[in-house]
N, C-alpha and C positions, 0 to 999 in steps of 0.2 A: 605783502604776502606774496610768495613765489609761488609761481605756477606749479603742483605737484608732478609734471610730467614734464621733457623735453618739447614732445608733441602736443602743447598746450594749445599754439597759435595754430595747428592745421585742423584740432578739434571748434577754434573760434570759426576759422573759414567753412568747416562744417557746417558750423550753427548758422553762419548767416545763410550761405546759401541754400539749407533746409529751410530755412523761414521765406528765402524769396522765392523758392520751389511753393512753398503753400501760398505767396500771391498771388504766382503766377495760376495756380489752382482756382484760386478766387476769380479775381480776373475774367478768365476765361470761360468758367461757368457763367459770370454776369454778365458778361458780352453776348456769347448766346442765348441765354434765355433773354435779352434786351432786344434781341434781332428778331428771334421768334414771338414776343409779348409785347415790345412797343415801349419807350421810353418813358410814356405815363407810367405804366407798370413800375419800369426802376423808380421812378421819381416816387411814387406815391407812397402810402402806409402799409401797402400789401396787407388790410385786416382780413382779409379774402385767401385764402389757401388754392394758388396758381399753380399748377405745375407744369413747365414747357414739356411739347408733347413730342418736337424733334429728335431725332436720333442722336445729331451732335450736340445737341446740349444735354439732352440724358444721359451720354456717355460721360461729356464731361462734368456733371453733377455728379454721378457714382464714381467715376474716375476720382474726384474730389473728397469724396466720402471715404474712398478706401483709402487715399494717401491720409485722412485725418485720423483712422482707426490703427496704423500703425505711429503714426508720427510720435505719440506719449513715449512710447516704448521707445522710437532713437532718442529723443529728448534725454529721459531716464537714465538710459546706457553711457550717453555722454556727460552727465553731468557726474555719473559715475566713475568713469576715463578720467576725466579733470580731477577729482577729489583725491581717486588711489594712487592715477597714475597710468602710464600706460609706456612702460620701457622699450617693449619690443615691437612698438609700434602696430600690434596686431590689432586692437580695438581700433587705430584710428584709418586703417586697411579696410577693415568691415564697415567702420562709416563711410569709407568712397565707396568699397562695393552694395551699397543701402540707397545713397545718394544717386548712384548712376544708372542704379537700376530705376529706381523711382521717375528719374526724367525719362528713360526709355520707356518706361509704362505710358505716360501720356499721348505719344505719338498710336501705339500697340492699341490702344483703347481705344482712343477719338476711331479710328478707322479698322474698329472694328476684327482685327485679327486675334482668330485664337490659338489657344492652346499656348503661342511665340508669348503672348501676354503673360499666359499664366504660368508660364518658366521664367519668365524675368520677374514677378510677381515672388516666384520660389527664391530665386536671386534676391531679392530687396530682404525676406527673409532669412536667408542663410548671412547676409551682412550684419543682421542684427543678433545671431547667436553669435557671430565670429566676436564681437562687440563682447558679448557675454561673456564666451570664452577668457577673453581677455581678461577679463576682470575676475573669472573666477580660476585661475588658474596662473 
């Protein structure tokens, strides 16, 4: 089966890198709540409902939460891209502008800065209508 776009392979390097962008989510949420809660905690069955009470690791918990609540939707988009196709390379445009804003949000977040967050935040978004775009037009 051939790839239905030219831009196949820069959609796969998307994919992976969105998926190591959500470890690094992971990750770092469990590092700090392990720093702040104590490696029994990680180790154990957590049947008990813990929530670290830190700043950085509640940021990076929400920080984590909101990259999961758009992630479906780039997922989606691209696996759309791949199917139709994407000639003029503009969906695969909006998934670097989706991808880079995403990494810029973690820094913007962990420390706290607003407003700069929530324009890059707009950013991750306008990558994923661009995404749209592409495909519906």
């Amino acid at each position: 089966m051939e790839p239905a776009s030219a831009n196949a392979s820069h959609l796969v390097v998307l994919l992976c890198l969105s998926v190591l962008l959500l470890l690094f989510h992971i990750l770092l949420q469990g590092v700090l709540a392990t720093r702040e809660l104590g490696s029994a905690w990680n180790a154990g069955p957590r049947d008990e409902p813990v929530t670290a009470k830190g700043a950085l690791a509640g940021r990076a918990a929400r920080a984590s939460k909101n990259y999961q609540e758009t992630y479906p939707a780039f997922i989606g988009l691209l696996l759309g891209l791949a199917f139709i196709g994407d000639p003029t390379g503009l969906g695969v445009g909006g998934g670097w502008v989706w991808l880079i804003a995403r990494i810029a949000y973690v820094p913007l977040y962990l420390t706290g800065i607003p407003y700069i967050r929530s324009l890059v935040w707009l950013l991750s978004v306008a990558g994923l209508l661009i995404m749209m775009a592409a495909l519906l037009f």
